[in-house]
Residue frames as a rotation matrix with the C-alpha (Angstrom) as fourth column:
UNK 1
0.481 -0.147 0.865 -49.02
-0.873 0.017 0.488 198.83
-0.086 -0.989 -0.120 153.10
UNK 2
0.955 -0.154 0.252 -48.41
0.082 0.958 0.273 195.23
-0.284 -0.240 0.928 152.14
UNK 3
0.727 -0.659 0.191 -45.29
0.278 0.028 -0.960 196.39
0.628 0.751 0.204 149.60
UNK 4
0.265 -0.163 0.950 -44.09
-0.704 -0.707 0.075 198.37
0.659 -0.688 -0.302 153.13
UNK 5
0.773 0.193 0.604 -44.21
-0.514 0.750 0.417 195.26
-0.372 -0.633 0.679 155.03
UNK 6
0.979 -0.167 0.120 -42.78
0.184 0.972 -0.147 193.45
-0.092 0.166 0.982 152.93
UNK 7
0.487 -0.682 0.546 -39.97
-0.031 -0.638 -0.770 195.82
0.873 0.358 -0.332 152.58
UNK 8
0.279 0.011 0.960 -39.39
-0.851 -0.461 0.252 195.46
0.445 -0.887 -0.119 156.44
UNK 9
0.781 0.097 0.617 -39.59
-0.317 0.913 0.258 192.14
-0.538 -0.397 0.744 156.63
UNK 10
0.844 -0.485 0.227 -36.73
0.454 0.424 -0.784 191.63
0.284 0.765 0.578 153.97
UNK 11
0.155 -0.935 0.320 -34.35
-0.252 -0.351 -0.902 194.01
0.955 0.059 -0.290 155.80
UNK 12
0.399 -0.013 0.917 -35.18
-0.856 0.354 0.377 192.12
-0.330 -0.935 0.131 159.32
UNK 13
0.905 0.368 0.214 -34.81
-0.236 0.851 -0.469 188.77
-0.355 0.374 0.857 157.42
UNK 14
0.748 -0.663 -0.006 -31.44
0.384 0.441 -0.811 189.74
0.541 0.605 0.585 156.21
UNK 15
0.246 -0.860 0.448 -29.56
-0.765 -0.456 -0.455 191.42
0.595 -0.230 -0.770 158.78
UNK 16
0.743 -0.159 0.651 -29.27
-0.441 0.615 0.654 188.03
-0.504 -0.772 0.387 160.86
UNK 17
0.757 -0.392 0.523 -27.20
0.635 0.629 -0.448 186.77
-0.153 0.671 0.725 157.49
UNK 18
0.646 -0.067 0.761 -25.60
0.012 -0.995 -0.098 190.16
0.764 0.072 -0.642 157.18
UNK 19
0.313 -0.704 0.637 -24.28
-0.941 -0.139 0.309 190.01
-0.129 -0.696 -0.706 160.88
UNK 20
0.788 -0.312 0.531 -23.70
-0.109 0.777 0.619 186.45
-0.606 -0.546 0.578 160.97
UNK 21
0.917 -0.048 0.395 -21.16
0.346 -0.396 -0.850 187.59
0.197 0.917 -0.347 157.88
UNK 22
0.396 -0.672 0.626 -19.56
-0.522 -0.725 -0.449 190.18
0.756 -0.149 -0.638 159.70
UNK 23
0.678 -0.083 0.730 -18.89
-0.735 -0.100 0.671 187.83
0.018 -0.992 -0.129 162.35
UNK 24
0.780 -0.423 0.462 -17.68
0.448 0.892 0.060 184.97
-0.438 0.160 0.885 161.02
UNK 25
0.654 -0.456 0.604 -15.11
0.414 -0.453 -0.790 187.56
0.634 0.766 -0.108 159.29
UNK 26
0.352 -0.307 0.884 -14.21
-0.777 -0.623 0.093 189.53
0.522 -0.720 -0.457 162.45
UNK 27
0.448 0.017 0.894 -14.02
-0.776 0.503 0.380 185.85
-0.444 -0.864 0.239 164.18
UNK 28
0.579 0.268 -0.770 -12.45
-0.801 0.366 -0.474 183.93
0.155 0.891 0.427 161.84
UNK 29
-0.389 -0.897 -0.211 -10.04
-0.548 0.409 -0.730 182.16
0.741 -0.168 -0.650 163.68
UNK 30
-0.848 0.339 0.407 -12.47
-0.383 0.138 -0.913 181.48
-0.366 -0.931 0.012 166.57
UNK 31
0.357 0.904 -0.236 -15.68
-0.900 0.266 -0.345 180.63
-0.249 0.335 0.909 163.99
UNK 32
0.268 -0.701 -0.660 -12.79
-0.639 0.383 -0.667 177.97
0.721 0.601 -0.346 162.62
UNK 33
-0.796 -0.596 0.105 -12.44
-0.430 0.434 -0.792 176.54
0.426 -0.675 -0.602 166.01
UNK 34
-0.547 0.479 0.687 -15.86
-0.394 0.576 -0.716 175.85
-0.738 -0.662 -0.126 166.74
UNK 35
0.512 0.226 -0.829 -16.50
-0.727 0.627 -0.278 174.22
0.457 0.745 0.486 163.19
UNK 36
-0.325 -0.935 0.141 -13.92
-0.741 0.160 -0.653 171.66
0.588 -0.316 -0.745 164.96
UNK 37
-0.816 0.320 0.481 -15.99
-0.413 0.261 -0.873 171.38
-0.405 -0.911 -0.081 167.64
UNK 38
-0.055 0.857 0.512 -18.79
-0.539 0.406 -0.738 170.40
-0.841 -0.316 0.440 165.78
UNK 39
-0.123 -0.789 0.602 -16.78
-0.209 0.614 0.761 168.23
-0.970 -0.032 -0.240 163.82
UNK 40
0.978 -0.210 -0.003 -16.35
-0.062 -0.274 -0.960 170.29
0.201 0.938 -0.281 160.23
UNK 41
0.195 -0.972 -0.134 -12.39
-0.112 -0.157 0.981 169.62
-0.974 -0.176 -0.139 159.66
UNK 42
-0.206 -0.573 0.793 -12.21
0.880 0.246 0.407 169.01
-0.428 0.782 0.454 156.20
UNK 43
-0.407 -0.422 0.810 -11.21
0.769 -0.636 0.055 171.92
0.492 0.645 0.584 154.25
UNK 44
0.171 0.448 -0.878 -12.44
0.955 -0.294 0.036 174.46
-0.242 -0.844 -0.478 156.81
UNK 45
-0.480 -0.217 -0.850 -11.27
0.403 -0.915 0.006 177.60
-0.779 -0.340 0.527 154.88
UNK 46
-0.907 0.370 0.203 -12.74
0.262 0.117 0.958 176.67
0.331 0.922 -0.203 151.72
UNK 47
-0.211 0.932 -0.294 -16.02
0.853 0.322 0.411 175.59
0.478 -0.164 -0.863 153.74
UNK 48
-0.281 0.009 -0.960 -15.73
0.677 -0.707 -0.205 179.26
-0.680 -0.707 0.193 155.89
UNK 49
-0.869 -0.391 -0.303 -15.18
0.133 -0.775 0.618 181.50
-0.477 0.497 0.725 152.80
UNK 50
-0.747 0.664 0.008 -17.67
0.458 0.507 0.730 179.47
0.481 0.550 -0.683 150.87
UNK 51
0.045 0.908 -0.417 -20.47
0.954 0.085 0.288 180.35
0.297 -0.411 -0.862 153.71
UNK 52
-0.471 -0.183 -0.863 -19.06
0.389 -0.921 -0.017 183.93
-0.791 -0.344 0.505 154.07
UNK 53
-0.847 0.084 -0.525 -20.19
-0.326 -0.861 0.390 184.61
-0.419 0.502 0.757 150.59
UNK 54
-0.595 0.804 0.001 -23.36
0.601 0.444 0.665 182.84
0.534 0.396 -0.747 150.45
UNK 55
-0.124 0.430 -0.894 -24.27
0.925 -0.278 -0.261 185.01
-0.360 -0.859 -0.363 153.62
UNK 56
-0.634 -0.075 -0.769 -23.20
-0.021 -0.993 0.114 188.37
-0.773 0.089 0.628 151.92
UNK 57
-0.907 0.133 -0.400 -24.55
-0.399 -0.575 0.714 187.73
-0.135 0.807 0.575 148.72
UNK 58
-0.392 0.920 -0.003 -27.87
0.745 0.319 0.585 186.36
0.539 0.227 -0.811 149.62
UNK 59
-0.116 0.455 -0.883 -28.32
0.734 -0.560 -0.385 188.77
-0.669 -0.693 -0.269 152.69
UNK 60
-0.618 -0.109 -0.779 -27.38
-0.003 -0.990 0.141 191.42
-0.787 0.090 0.611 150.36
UNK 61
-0.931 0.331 -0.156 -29.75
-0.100 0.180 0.978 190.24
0.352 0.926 -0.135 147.24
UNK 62
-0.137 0.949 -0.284 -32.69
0.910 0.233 0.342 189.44
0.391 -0.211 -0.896 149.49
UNK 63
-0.387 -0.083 -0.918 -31.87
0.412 -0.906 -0.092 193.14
-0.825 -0.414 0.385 151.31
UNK 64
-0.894 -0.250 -0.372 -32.17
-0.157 -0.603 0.782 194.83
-0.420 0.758 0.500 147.97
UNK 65
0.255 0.958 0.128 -34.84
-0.184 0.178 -0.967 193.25
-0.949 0.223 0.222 146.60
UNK 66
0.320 -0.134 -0.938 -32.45
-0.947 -0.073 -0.312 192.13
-0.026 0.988 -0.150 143.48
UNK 67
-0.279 -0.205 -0.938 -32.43
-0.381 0.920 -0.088 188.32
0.882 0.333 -0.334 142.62
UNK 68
-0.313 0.074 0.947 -34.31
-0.916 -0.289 -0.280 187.91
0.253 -0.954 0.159 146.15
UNK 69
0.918 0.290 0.272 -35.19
-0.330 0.936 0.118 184.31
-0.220 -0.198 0.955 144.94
UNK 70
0.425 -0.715 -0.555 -31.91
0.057 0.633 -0.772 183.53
0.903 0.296 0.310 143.85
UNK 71
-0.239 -0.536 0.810 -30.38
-0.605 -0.570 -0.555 185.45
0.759 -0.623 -0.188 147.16
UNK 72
0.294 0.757 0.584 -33.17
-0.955 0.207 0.213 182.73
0.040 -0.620 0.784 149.28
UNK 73
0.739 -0.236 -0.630 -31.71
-0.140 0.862 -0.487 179.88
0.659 0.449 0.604 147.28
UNK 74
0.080 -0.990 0.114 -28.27
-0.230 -0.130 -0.964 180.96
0.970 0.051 -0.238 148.47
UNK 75
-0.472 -0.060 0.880 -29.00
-0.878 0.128 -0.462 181.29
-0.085 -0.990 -0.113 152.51
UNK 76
0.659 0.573 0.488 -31.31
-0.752 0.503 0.426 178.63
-0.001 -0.647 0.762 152.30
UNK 77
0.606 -0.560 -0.565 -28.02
-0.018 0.701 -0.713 176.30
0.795 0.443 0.414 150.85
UNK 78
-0.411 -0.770 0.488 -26.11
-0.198 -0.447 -0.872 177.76
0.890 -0.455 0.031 153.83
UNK 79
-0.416 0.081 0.906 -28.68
-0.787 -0.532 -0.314 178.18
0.456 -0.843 0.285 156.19
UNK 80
0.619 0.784 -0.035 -30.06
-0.717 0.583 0.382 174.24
0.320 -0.212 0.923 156.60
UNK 81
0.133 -0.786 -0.603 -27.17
0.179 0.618 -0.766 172.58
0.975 -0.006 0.223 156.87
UNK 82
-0.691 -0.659 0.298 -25.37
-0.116 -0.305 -0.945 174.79
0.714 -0.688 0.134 159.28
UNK 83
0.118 0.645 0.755 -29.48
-0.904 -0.244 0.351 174.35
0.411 -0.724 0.555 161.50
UNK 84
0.826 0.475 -0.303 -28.79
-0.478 0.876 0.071 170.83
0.299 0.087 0.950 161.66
UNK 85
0.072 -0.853 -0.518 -25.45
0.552 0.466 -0.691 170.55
0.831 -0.236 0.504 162.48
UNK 86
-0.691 -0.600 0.403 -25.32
0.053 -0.598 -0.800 173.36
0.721 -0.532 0.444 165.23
UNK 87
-0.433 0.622 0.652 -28.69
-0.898 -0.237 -0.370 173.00
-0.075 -0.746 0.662 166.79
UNK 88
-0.195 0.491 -0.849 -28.94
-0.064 0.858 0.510 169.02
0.979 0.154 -0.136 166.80
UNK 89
-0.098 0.290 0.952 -31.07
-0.974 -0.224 -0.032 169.22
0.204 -0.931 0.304 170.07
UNK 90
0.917 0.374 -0.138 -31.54
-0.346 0.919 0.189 165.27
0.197 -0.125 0.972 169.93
UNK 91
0.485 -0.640 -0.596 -27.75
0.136 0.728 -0.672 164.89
0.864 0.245 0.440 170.69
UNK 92
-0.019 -0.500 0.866 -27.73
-0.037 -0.865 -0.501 167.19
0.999 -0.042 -0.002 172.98
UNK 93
-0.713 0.180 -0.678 -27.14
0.693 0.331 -0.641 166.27
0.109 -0.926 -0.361 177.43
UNK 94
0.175 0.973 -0.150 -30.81
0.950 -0.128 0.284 167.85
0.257 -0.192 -0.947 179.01
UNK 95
0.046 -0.159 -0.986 -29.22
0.489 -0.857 0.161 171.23
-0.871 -0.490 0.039 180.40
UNK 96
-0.658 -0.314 -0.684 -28.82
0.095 -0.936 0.338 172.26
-0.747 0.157 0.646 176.87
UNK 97
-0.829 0.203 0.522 -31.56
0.541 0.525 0.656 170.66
-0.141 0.826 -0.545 175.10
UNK 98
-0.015 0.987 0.160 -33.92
0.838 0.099 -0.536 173.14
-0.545 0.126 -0.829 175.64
UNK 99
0.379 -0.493 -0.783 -32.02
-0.245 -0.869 0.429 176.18
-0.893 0.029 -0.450 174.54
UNK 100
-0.711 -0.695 -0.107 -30.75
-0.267 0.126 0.955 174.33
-0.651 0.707 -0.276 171.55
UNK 101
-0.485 0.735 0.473 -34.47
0.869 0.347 0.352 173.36
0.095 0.582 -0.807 170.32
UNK 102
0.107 0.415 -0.904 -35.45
0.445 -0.833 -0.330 176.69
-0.889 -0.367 -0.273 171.00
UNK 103
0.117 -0.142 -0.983 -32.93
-0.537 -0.842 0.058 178.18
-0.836 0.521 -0.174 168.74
UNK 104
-0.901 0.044 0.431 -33.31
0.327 0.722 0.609 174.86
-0.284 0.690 -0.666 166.04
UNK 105
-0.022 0.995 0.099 -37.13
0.962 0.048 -0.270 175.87
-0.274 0.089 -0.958 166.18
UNK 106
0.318 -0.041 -0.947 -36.06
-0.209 -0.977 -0.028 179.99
-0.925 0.207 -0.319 165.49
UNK 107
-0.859 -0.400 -0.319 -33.68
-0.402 0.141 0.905 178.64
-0.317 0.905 -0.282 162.26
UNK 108
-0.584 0.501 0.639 -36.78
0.796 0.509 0.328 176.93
-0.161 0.700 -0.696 160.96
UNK 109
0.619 0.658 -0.428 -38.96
0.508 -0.751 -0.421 180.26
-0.599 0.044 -0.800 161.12
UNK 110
0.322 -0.015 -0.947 -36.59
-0.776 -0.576 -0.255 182.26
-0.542 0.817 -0.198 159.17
UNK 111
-0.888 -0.352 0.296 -36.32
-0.004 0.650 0.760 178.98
-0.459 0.674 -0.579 156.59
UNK 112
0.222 0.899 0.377 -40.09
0.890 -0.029 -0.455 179.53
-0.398 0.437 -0.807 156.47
UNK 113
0.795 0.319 -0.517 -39.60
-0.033 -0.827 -0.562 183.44
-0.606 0.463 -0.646 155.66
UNK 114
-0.791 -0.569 -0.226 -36.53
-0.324 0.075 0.943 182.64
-0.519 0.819 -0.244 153.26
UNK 115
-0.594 0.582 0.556 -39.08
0.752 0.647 0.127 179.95
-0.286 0.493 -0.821 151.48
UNK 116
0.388 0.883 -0.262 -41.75
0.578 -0.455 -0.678 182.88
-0.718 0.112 -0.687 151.71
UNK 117
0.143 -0.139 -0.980 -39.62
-0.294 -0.951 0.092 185.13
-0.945 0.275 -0.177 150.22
UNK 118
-0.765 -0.529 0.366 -38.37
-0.175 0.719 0.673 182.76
-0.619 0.451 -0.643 147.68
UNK 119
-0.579 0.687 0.439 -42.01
0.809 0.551 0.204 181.50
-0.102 0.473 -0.875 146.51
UNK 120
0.338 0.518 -0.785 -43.13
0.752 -0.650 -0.105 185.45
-0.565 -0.555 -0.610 146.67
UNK 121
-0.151 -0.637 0.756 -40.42
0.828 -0.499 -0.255 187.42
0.539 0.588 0.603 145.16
UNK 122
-0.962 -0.274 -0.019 -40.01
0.271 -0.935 -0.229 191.22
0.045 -0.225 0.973 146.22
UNK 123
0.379 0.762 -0.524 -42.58
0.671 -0.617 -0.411 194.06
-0.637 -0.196 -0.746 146.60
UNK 124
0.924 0.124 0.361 -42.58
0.334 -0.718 -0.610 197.59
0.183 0.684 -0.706 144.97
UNK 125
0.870 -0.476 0.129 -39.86
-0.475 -0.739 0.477 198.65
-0.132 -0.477 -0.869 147.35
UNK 126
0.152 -0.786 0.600 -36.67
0.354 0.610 0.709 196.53
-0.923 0.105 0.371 145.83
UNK 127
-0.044 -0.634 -0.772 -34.12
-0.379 -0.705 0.600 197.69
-0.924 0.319 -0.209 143.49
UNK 128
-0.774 -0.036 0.632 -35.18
0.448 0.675 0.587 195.19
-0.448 0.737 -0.506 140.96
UNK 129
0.438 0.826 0.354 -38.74
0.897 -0.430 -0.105 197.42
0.065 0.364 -0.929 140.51
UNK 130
0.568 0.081 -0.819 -37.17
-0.189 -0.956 -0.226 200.84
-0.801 0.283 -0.528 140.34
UNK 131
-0.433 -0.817 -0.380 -34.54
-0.256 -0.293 0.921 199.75
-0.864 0.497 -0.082 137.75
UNK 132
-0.644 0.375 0.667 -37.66
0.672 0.694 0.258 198.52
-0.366 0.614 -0.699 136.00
UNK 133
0.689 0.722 -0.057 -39.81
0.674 -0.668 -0.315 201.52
-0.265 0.179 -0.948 136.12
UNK 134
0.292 -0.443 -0.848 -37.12
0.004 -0.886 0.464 203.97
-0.956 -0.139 -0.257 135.73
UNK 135
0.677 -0.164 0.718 -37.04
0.736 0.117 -0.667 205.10
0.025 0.980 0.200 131.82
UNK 136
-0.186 -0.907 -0.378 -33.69
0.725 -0.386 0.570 206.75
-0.663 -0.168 0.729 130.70
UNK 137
0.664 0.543 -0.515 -34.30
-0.078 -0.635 -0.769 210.19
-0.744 0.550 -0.379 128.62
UNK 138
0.356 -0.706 0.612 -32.66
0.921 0.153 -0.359 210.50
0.160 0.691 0.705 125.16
UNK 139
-0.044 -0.103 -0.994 -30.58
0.631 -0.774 0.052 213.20
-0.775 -0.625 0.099 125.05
């Protein structure tokens, strides 16, 4: 059950990285304007690409269950910054400060289950344990 779980919890855990991926891809011109707004201007495609493929290839390493601590490393390089600049609720005017510590206080929960996953590694159910168990016949 726990190997099940944990298997669940790693494809919930990554599809928020996963979409936030596809979006910044699909939106790129508009994700590029509100870096701006929260006043990222220096090199802004470098700093876009850069966080497009930390997103794919950690979502998609912590999905899998291959290099799921290295894949944890990746979002978590991506994913602290970007809480701290986008959800500074302490700068924020009182209509939006609770809505913005809300979702500051959601980005720490999945930094805790990155961290978990990180200090944990995989279950049975991750492509790193079948390519381990799986023996090749001779022919």
């Amino acid at each position: 059950m726990k190997n099940i779980i944990d298997l669940i919890g790693r494809i919930l855990l990554s599809f928020i990285f996963l979409y936030d991926a596809y979006d910044s891809i699909f939106y790129f011109k508009a994700t590029k304007v509100k870096m701006t707004a929260y006043g990222l201007t220096w090199n802004q495609d470098f700093l876009l690409i850069a966080a497009i493929f930390l997103l794919i290839l950690g979502g998609l390493f912590v999905l899998l269950g291959y290099r799921a601590r290295f894949g944890a490393i990746l979002l978590l390089l991506y994913w602290i910054p970007v809480t701290f600049i986008v959800h500074s609720y302490w700068n924020d005017p009182e209509p939006e400060r609770r809505l913005q510590a809300l979702l500051f206080s959601k980005n720490l929960a999945i930094i805790g289950g990155l961290l978990m996953v990180w200090a944990n590694g995989t279950g049975k159910y991750s492509v790193r344990k079948i390519l381990a168990t799986t023996r090749v016949r001779g022919t």
